[in-house]
C-alpha positions as CSV (number, residue, x, y, z in Angstrom):
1,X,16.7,57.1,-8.1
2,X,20.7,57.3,-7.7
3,X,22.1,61.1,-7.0
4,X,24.6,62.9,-7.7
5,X,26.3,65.3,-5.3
6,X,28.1,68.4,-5.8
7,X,29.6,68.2,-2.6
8,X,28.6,71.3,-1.4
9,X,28.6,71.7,2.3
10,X,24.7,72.8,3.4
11,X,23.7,73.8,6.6
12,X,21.9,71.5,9.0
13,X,20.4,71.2,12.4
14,X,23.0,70.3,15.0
15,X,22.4,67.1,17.1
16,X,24.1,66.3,20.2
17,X,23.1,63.6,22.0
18,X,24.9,60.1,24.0
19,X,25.2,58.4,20.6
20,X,24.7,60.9,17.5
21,X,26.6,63.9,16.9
22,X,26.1,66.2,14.1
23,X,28.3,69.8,14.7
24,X,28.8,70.9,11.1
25,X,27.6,71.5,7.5
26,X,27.2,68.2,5.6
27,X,29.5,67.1,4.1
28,X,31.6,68.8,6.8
29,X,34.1,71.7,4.9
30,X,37.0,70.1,5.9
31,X,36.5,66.7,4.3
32,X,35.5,68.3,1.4
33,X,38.7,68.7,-0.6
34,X,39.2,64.4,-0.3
35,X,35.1,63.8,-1.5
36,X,36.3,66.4,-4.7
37,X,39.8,64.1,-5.3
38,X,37.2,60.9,-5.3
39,X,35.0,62.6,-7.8
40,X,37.9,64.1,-10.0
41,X,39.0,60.6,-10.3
42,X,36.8,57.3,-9.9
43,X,34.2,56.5,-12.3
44,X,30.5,58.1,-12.0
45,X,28.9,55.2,-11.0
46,X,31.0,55.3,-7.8
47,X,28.6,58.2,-7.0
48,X,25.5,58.0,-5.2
49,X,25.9,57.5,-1.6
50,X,24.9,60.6,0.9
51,X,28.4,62.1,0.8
52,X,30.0,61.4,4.1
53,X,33.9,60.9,4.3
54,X,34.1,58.1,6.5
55,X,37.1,58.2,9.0
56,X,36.7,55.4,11.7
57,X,34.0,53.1,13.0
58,X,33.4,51.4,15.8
59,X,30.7,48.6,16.8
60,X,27.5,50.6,15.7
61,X,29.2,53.7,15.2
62,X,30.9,55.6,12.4
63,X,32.8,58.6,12.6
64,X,33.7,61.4,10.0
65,X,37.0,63.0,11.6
66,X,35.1,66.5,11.7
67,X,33.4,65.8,15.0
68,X,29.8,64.5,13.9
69,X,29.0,61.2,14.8
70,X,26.3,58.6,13.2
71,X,24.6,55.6,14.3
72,X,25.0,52.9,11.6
73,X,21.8,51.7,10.1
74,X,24.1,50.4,7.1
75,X,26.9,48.1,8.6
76,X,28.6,49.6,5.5
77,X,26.5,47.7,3.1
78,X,25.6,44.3,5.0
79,X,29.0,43.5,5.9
80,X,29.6,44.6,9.8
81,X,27.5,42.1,11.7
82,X,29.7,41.3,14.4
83,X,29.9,45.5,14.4
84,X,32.8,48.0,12.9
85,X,36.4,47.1,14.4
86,X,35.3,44.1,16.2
87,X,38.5,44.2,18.5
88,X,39.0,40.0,18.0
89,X,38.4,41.0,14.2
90,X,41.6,43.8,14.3
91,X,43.4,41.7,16.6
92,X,43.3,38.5,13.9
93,X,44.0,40.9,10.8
94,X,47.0,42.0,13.1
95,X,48.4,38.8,14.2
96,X,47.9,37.3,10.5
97,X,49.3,39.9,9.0
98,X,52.4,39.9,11.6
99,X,53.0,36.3,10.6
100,X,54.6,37.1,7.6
101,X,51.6,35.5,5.2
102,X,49.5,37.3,3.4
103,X,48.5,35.1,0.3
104,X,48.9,31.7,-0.7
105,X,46.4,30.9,-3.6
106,X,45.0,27.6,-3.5
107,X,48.4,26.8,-1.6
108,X,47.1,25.6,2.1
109,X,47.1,28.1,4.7
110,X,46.1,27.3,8.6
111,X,43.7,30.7,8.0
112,X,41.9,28.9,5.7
113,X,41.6,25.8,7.5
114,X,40.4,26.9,10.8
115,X,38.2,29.4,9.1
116,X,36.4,26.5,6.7
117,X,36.3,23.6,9.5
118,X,34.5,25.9,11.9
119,X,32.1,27.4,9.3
120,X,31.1,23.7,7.7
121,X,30.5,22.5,11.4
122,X,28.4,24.9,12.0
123,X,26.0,24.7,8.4
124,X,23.2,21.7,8.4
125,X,24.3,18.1,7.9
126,X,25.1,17.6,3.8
127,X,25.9,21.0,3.6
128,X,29.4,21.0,5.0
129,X,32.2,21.3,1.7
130,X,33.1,25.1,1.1
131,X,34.8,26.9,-1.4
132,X,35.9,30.8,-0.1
133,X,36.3,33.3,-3.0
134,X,36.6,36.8,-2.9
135,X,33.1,38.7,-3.7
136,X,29.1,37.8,-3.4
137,X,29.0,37.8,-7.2
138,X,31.7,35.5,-7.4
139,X,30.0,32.8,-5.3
140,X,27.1,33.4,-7.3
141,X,28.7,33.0,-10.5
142,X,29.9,29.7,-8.9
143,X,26.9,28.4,-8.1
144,X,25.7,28.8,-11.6
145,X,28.3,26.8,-13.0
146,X,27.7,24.0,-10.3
147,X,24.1,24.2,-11.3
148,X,24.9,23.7,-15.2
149,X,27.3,21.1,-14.7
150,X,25.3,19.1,-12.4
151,X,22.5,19.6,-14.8
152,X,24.4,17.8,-17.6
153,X,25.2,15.5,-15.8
154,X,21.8,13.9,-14.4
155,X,19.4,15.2,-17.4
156,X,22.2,15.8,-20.7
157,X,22.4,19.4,-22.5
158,X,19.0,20.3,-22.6
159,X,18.8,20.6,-18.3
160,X,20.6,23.8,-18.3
161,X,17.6,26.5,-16.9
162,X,18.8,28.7,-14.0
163,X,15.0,30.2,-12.5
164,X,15.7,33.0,-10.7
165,X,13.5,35.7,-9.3
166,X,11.9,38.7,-10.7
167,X,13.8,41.8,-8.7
168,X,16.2,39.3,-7.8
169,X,20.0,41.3,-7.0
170,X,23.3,38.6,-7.3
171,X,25.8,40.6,-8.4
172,X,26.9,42.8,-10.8
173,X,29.3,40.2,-13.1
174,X,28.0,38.9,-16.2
175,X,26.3,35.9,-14.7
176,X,24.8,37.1,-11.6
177,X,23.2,39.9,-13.4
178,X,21.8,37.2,-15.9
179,X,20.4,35.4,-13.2
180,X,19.2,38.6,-11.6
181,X,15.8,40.2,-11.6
182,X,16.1,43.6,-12.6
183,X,15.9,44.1,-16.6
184,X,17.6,47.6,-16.3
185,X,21.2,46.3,-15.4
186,X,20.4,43.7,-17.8
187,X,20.4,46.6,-21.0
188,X,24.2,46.4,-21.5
189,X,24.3,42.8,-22.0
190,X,22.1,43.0,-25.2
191,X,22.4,39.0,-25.8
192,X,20.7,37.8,-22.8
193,X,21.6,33.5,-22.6
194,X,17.8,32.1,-23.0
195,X,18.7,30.0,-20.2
196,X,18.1,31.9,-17.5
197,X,14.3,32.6,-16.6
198,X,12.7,34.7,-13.7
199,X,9.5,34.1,-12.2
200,X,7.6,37.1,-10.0
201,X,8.7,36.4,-6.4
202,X,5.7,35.4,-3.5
203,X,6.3,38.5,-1.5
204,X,2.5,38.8,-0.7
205,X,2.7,42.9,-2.1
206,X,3.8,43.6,-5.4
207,X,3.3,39.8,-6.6
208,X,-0.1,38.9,-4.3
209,X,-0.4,35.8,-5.4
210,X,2.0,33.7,-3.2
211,X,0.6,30.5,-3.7
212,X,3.8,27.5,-5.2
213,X,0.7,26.6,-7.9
214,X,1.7,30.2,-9.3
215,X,5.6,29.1,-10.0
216,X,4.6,26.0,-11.6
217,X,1.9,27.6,-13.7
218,X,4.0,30.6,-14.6
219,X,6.6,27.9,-15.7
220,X,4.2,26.0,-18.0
221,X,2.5,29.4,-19.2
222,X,6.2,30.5,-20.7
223,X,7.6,27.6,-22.2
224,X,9.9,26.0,-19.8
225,X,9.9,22.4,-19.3
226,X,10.2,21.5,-15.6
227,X,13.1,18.4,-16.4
228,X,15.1,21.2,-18.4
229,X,15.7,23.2,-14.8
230,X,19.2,22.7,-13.6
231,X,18.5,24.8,-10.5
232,X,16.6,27.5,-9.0
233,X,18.5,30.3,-7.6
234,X,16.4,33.0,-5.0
235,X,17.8,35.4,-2.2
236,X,16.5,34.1,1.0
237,X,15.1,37.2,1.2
238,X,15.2,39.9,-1.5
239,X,17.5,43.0,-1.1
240,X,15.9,45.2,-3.5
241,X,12.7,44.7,-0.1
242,X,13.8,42.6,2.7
243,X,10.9,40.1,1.4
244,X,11.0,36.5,2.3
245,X,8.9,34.0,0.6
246,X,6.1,32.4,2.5
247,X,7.5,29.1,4.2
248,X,5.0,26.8,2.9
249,X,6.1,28.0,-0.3
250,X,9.5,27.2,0.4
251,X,8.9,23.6,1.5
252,X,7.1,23.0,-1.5
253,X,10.0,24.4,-4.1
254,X,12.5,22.0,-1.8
255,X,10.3,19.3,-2.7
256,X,9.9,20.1,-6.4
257,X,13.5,20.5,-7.1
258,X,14.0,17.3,-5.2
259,X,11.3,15.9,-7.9
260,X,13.3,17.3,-10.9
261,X,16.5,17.2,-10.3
262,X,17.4,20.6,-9.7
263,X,19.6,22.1,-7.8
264,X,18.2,24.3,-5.0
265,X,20.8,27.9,-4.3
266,X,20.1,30.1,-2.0
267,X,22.0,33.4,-1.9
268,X,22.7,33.8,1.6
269,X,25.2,37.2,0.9
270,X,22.8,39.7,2.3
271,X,21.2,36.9,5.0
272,X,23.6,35.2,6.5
273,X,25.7,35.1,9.7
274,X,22.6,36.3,12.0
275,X,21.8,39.0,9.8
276,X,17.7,37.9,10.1
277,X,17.7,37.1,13.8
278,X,19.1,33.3,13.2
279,X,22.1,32.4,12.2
280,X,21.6,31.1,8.3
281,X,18.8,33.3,6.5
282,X,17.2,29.6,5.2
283,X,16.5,28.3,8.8
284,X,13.2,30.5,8.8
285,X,12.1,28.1,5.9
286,X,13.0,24.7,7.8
287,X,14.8,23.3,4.5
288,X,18.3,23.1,3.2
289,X,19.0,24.0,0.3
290,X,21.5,22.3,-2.1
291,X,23.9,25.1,-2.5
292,X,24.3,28.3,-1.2
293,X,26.4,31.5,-1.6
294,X,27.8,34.1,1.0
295,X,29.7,37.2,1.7
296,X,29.1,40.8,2.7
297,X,29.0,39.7,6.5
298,X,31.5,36.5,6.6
299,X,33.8,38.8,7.8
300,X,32.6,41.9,9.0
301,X,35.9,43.7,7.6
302,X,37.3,42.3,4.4
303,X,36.7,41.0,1.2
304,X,35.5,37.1,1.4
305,X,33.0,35.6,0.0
306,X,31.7,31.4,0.0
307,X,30.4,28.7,-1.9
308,X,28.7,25.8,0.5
309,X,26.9,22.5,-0.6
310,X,26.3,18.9,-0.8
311,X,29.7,17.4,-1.6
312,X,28.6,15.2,-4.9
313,X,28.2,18.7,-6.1
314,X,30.7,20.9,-5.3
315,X,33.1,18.0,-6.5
316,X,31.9,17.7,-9.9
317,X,34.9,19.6,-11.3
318,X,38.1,17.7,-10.8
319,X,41.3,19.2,-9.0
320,X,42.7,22.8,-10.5
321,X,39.8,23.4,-12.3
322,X,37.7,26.2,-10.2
323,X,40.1,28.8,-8.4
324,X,40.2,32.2,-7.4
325,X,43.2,34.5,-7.0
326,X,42.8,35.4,-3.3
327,X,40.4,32.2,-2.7
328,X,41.2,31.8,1.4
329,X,43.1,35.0,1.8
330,X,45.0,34.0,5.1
331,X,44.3,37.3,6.4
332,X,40.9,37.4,5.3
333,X,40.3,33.6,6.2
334,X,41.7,34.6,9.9
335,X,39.3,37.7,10.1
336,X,36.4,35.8,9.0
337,X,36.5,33.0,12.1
338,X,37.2,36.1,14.3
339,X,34.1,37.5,13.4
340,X,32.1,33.9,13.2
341,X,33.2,33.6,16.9
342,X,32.3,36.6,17.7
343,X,28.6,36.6,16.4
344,X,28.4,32.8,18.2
345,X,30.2,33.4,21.1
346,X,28.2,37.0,22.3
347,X,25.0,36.3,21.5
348,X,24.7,38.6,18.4
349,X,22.1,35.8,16.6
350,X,19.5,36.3,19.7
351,X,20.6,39.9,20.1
352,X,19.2,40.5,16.1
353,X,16.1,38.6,17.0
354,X,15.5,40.5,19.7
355,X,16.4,44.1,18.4
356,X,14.5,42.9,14.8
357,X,11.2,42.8,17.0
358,X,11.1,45.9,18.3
359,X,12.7,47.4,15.4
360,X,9.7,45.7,12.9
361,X,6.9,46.5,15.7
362,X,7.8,50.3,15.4
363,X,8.2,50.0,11.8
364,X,4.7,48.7,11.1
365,X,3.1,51.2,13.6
366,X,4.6,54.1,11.7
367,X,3.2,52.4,8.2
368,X,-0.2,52.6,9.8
369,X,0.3,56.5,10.7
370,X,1.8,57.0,7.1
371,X,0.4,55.6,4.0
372,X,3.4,56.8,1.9
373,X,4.8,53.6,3.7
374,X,3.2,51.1,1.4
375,X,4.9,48.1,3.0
376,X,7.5,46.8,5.7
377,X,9.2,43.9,5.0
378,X,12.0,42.0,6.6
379,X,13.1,39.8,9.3
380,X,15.9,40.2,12.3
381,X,18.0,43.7,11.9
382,X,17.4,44.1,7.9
383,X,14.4,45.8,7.0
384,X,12.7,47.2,3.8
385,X,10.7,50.1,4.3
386,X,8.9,50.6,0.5
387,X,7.9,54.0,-0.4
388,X,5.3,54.6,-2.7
389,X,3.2,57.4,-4.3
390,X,-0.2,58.7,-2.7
391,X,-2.7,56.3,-3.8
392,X,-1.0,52.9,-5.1
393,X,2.3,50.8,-5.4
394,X,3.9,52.8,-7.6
395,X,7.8,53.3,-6.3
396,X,8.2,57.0,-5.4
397,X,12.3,57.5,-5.4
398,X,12.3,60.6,-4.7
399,X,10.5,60.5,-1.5
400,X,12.9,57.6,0.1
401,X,15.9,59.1,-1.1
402,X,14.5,62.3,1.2
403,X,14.1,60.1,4.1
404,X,17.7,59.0,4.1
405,X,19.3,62.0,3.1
406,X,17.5,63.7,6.3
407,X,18.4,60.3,8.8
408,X,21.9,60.8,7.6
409,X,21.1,65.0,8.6
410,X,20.1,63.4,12.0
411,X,22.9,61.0,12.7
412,X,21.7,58.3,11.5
413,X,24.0,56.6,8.7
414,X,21.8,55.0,5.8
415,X,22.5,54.3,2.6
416,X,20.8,55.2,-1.0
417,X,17.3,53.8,-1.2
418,X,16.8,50.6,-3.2
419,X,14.9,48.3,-5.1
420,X,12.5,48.7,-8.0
421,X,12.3,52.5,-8.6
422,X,14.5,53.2,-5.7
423,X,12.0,53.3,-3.7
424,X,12.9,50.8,-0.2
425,X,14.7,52.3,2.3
426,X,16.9,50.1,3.8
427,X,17.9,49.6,7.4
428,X,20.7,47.3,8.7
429,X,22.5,48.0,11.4
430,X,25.2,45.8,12.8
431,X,23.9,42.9,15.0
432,X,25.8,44.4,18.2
433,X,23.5,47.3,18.4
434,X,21.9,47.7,21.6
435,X,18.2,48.7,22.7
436,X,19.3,52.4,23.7
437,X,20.7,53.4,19.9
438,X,17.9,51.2,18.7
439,X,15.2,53.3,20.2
440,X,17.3,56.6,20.0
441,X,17.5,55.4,16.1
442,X,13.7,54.6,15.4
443,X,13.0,58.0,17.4
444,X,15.2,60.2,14.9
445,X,14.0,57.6,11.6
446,X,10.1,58.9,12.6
447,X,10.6,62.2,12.9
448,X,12.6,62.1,9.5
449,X,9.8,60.7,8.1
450,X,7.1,62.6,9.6
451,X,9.5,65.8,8.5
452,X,9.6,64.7,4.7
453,X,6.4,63.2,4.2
454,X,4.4,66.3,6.0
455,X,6.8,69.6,4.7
């Protein structure tokens, strides 16, 4: 579960190889004093991270200003794909931010426009208008309301049900943690809308029934009327796991929401731009859905984040009516077809692929040598590595958030476990990584592992 840290500096191991450098305590003494400034001031929940003060990065490489060196398996939290200081990524924050414009609202800026013409022209046929906002829960929250209306408007009030997932995460804003799967962040809403509804998610482990019969039966078996679904809402894959649903299963929820009348959202924040080894998360499912959000990796620097969808959709609401303060930041905007290019333009889609199967073939052999893995899930360069008490399924916390806290020991920068109990440990390094800090990575993750599991 989520720690808190004193901030002591402890003694570790030193490391010094090509790519990982570790040549003081952790946290190092000297970074110290700004760490104690952070916890003086910001809220608690801003805790919980292993406590490294971050002073530069660089492609898949991060830096603390004391000397030690990491390789990223974070990409901060999903958002470096095209890797840390992409230098066509600085260069277009630079030259936008040169020119003298650095927000117009919904004004038009030429940012925006290059940004949104290339991004629609590359998404599937009928997919192509786009709204840019500013966070993943935004776009979620979005995507709700597109849902809703759209619902009205083919099936009256009573089509308002957003199905989600069970251990779904959207967001942490009113409605994305409504729509989320996770009843703990749910506790502080207390009057939960009726509207939303999760159903357990086909990821073959924790839910082993993965068949689409199960959805439409679990539907039936609690109450809610198929016609009375305005859309279904799923991560392409989950980020509490790095599940993805079987395709067949897929194909068959495009066809039923067809059937109803419901919209079809996938939340592409964690998934897209390459992440999974192609360049929209949904292609592994051969379908399209009706909407879909986006963020973390849109820019691989600053805060954007996108609606996309079929345009009798995302024009139900007429002119002025759906905004956003920084909506197609020009600097943001300019970053975020930097980075597009960049992830096109070198190769990083194929690059993921590639890495992704040798990172997933060594992840899988070590499950087999350690049954405190209980599953590895996951596609391209994300993967979910769920820890679990001796004996079962049952989360074990503790355990993963030792694993990372000893990779971070080793040079290799993760962050806090997640997913039900805390017990996944994450690993998503940008898509620029190359096979030398991949296998120098997996080498150092295994002995952590082997170090933790067998002490």
């Amino acid at each position: 579960m989520p720690r808190e840290f004193s901030y002591q500096p402890k003694a570790v191991p030193r490391v010094e190889t090509k790519l990982r450098r570790i040549v003081t305590d952790l946290p190092a003494p000297s970074t110290v004093p700004v760490l104690e400034t952070l916890l003086r001031y910001e809220l608690r929940a801003m805790q919980g991270q292993p406590p490294i003060l971050w002073d530069h990065a660089e492609g898949f490489q991060i830096w603390d200003g004391a000397g030690n060196c990491w390789i990223d398996w974070s990409s901060g939290v999903l958002i470096t794909n095209a890797g840390h200081s992409h230098p066509a990524v600085v260069d277009a924050i630079v030259k936008q931010a040169q020119s003298r414009l650095l927000a117009s609202y919904m004004f038009p800026n030429v940012a925006r426009a290059k940004f949104i013409e290339r991004f629609a022209n590359l998404l599937p046929e009928g997919h192509r208008r786009v709204f840019l906002l500013s966070t993943g829960s935004e776009a979620v929250e979005c995507c709700i309301k597109l849902c809703r209306t759209y619902g009205m408007k083919v099936g009256g009030r009573s089509k308002h049900i957003i199905v989600s997932f069970d251990k779904a995460f959207h967001g942490r804003t009113l409605g994305s943690q409504q729509a989320g799967g996770i009843p703990a962040l749910k506790d502080w809403i207390v009057n939960v809308d009726p509207g939303f509804v999760q159903v357990p998610f086909p990821d073959g482990y924790r839910t082993p029934d993965a068949s689409f019969e199960f959805f439409t039966r679990y539907l039936a078996d609690h109450g809610v009327e198929a016609n009375n679904v305005a859309g279904v809402m799923l991560e392409t894959y989950q980020g509490g796991t790095g599940a993805f649903a079987p395709k067949a299963y897929m194909q068959s929820l495009r066809e039923w929401c067809t059937g109803h009348k419901a919209l079809l959202v996938c939340d592409e924040v964690q998934a897209g731009f390459g992440r999974t080894g192609t360049m929209w998360g949904f292609e592994h499912y051969g379908i399209v859905p009706d909407l879909s959000s986006w963020g973390k990796g849109i820019t691989s620097s600053l805060p954007l984040a996108a609606v996309a969808g079929r345009p009798d959709v995302m024009d139900l609401h007429p002119p002025g009516s759906m905004s956003s303060t920084h909506t197609g930041s020009p600097v943001c905007a300019a970053a975020a077809l930097a980075s597009l290019d960049a992830i096109v333009n070198e190769g990083l889609v194929a690059n993921a692929r590639h890495m992704g199967e040798l990172l997933h073939g060594r992840l899988h052999a070590l499950k087999l040598r350690f049954p405190r893995i209980g599953h590895v899930a996951g596609k391209g360069l994300v993967a979910g590595v769920l820890i679990v008490k001796p004996g079962g399924k049952e989360p074990d916390g503790d355990l993963a958030w030792d694993i990372v806290a000893r990779c971070v020991e080793k040079g290799i920068m993760m962050f806090a476990p997640v997913g039900l109990g805390g017990g996944t440990v994450k690993i998503n390094p940008p898509l620029c990584i190359t096979e030398e800090a991949m296998l120098e990575a997996l080498g150092a993750f295994e002995e952590a592992v082997a170090e933790v599991v067998n002490r």
